[in-house]
Legacy VTK file of the C-alpha trace (Angstrom):
# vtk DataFile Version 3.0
C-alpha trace
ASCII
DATASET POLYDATA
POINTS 201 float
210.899 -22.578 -37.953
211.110 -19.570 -35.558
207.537 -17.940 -36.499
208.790 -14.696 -36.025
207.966 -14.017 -39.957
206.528 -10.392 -38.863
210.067 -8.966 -37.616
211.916 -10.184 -40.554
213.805 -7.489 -42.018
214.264 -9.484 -46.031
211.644 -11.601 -46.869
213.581 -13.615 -48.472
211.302 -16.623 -48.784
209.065 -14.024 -51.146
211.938 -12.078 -53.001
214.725 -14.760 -53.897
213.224 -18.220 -52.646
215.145 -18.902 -49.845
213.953 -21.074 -47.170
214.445 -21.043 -43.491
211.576 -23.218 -42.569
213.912 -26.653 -42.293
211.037 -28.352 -44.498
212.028 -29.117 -48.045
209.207 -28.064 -50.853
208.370 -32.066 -51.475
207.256 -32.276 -47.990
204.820 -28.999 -47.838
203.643 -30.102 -50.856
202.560 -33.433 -50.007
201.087 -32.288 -47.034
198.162 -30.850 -48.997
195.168 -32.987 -50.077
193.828 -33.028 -53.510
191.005 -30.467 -52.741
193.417 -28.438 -51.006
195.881 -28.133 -54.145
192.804 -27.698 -55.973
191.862 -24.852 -53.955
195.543 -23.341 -53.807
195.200 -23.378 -57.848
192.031 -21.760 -57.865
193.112 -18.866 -55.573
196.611 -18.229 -57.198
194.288 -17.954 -60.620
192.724 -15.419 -59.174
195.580 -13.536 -57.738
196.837 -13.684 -60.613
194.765 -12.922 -63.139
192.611 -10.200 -61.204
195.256 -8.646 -58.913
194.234 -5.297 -57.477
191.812 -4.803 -60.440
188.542 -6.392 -58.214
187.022 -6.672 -55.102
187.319 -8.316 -51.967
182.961 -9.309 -53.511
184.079 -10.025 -56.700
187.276 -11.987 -55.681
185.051 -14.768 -53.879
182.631 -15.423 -56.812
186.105 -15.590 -59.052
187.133 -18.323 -56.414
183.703 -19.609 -56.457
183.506 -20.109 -60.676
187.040 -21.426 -61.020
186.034 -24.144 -58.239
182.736 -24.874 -59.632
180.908 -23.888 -56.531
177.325 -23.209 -57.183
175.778 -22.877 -53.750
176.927 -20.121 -51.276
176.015 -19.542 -47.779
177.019 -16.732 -45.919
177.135 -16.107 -41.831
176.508 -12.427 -41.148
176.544 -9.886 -38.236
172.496 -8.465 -37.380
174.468 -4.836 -37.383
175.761 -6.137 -41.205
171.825 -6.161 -42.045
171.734 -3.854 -44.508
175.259 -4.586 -46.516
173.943 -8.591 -46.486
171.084 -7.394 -48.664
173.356 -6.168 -51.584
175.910 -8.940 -50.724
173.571 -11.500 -51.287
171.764 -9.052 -54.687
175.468 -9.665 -56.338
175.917 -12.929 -55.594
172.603 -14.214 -56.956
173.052 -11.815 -60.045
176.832 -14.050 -60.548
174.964 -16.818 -61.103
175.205 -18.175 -57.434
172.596 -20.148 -55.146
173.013 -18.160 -52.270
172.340 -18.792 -49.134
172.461 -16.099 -45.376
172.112 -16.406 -42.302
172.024 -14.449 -39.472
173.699 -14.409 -35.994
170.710 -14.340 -34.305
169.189 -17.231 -35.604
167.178 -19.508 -33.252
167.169 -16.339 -30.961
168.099 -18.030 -27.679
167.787 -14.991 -24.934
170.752 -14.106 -23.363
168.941 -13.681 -20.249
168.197 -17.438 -20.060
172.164 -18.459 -20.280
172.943 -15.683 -17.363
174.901 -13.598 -20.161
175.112 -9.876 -20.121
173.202 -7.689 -22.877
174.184 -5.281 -24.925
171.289 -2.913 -24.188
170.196 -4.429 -20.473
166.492 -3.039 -21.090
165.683 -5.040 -23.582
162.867 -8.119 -22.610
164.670 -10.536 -25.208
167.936 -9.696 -26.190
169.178 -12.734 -28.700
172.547 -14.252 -27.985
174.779 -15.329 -31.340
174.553 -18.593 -32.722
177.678 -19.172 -34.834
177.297 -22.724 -34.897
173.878 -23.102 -35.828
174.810 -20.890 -38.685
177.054 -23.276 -39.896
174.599 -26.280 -39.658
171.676 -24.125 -41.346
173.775 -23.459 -44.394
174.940 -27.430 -44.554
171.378 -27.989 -44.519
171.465 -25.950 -47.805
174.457 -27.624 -49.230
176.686 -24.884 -49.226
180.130 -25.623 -50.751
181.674 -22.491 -50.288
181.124 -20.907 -46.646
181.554 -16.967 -45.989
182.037 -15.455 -42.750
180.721 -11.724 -42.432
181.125 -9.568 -39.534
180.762 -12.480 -36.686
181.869 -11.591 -33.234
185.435 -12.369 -32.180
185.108 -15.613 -30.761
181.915 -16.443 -32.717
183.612 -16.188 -35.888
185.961 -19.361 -34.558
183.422 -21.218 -33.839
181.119 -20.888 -37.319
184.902 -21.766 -39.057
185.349 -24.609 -36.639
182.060 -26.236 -37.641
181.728 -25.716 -40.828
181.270 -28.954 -43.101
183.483 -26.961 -46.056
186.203 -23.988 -46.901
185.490 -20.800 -45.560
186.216 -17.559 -46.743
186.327 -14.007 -45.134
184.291 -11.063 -47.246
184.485 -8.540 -43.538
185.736 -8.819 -40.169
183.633 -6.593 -37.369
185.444 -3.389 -36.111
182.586 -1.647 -34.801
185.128 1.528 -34.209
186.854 1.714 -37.592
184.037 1.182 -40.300
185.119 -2.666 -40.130
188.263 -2.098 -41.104
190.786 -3.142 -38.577
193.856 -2.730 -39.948
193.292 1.070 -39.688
194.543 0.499 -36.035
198.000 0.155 -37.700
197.569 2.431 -40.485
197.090 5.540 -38.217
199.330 7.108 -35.874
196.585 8.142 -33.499
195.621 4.276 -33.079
199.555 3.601 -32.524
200.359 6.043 -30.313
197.354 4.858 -28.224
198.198 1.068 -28.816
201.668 1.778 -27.787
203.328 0.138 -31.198
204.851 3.293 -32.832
208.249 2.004 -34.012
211.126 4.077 -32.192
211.769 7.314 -34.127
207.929 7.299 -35.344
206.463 10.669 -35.084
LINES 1 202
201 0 1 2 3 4 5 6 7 8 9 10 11 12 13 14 15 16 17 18 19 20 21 22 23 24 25 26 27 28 29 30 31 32 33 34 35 36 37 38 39 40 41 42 43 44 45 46 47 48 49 50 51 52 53 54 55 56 57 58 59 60 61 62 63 64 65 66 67 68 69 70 71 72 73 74 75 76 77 78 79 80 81 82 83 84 85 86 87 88 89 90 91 92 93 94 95 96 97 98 99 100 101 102 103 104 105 106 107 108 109 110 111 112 113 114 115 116 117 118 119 120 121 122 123 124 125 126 127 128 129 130 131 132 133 134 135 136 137 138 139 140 141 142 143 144 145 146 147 148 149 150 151 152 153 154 155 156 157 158 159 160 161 162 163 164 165 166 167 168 169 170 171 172 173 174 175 176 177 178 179 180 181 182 183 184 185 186 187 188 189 190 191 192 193 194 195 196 197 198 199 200
């Protein structure tokens, strides 16, 4: 397998089934664990019964239901304050147990690890503590975990400890209204990137 799936030019895996991977389907299907399938089932039901007609929101409590999830816990970014207010409203109006926590929890100083602050006059500036946040929502029983807004780097770790699946609802792009992919959906950001294809204008 070359992993060079970005630069191919067909797609054929997607458009007429063919398969350059060396790996025969028997073999990447018994790779999978029972929860795994389970969870592959759940999110192609969803794909395909809700396909562009939801939300990113509304997707996860689809996934949720057709798992039988009850309790959710969510990581969020302190700068996501305000939009974790009417993420957790919806969840808990969909029937959820729902669980947030933020970054800061625990709110070890920077200043006492020797790390730099984002605004160096504050007295107590609070590092992140992704993996806390993963062992405070355990502590809740949260089956289905949701990462919002972390930190590059911090996001890693909350996945990495996490004692279930996680799921994405918003990735932080402080520049682009958290929305990173509008690096590559505007020339601007390409030109400036240097990734405009030859002949771009």
């Amino acid at each position: 397998m070359k992993c060079d799936c970005a630069d191919c030019p067909t797609h054929a895996c997607y458009t007429k089934g063919v398969n350059c991977t060396g790996r025969d389907e028997a073999e990447a299907l018994a790779s999978y664990t029972e929860e795994e399938k389970k969870i592959m089932q759940a999110a192609a039901y969803v794909e395909g019964t809700f396909y562009s007609n939801i939300t990113r929101l509304q997707e996860i409590a689809e996934f949720a239901k057709a798992m039988g999830y009850k309790k959710l816990g969510m990581a969020f970014c302190i700068g996501l304050n305000a939009e974790a207010h009417y993420i957790a409203k919806f969840y808990r109006q969909a029937g959820f147990e729902f669980y947030s926590v933020c970054c800061k929890s625990c709110s070890i100083a920077k200043k006492d690890l020797g790390l730099k602050q984002v605004k160096p006059e504050l007295e107590h500036e609070a590092m992140c503590n992704p993996k806390m946040q993963s062992v405070f929502l355990a502590e809740k029983g949260t089956e289905l975990y949701i990462s919002c807004g972390l930190c590059v780097g911090h996001d890693a770790i909350f996945n990495q400890n996490c004692a279930g699946p996680v799921t994405v609802l918003a990735v932080k792009d402080r520049l682009l209204a958290h929305n990173p992919l509008g690096a590559v959906y505007s020339r601007y950001w390409k030109r400036k990137l240097g990734i405009m294809d030859e002949g771009e204008v």
